[in-house]
C-alpha positions as CSV (number, residue, x, y, z in Angstrom):
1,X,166.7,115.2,125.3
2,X,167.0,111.4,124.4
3,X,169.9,110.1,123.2
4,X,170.1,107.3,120.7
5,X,173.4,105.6,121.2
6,X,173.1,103.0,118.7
7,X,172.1,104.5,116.0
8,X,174.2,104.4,112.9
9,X,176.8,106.9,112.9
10,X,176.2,109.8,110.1
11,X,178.9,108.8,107.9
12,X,177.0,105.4,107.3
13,X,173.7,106.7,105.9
14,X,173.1,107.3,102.6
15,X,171.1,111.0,101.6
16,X,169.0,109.2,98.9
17,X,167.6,107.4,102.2
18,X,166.4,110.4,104.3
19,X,162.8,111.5,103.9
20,X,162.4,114.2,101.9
21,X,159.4,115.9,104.1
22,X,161.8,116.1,107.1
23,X,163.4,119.9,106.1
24,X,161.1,122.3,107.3
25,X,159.2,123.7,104.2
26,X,160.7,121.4,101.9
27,X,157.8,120.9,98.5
28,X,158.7,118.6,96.3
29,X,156.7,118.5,92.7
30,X,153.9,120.3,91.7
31,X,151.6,117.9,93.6
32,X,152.6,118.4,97.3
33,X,151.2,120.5,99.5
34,X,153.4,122.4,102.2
35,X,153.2,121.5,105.8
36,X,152.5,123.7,108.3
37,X,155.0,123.5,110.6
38,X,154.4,123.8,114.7
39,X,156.6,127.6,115.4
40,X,157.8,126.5,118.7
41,X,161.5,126.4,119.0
42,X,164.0,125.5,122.1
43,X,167.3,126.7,122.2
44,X,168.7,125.6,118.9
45,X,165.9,123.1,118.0
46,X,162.6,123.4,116.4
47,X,159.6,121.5,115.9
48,X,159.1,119.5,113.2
49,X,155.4,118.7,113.7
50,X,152.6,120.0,112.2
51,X,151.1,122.7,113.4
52,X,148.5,121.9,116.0
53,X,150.0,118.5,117.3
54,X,149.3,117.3,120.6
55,X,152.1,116.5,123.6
56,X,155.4,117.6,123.6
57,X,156.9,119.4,120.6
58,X,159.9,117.4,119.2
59,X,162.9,117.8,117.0
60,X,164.7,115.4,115.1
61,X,168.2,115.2,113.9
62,X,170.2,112.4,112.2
63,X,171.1,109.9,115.9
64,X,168.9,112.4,118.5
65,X,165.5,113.3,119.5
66,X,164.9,116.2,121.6
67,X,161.4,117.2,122.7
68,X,160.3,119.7,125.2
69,X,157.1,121.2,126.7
70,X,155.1,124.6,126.3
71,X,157.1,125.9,129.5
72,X,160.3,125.8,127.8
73,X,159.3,126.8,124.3
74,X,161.8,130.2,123.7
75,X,164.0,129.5,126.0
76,X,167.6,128.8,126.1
77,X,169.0,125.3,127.4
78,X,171.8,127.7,129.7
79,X,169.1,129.4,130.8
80,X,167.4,126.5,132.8
């Protein structure tokens, strides 16, 4: 897990900023396509790259970045 420190705090960012394609799923208009999201999930986290990716699977949240490998993919952090 990597922490970002210095990041701005989440009161500080303004929604109309975030990117749209972030939320798993999310199709917005009738020309987007939906991405196909990578399944692989680690304890609370899941993959928010497309299906197929290369390297480590990674989850992003607003100030954190967690990514893990194939050997941990189901698990639960307490479990390790």
């Amino acid at each position: 897990m990597h922490d970002d420190t210095t990041t701005t705090p989440p009161s500080a960012i303004d929604p109309d900023d975030l990117d749209a394609t972030a939320a798993p799923g999310l199709v917005v208009g009738p020309d987007r396509t939906p991405r196909a999201l990578c399944t692989s999930v680690f304890d609370r986290w899941r993959c928010g790259l497309d299906v197929g990716h290369g390297g480590l699977h990674t989850a992003v949240e607003v100030g954190a970045t967690t990514s893990w490998n194939d050997a941990v993919a189901g698990r639960m952090l307490r479990d390790l």
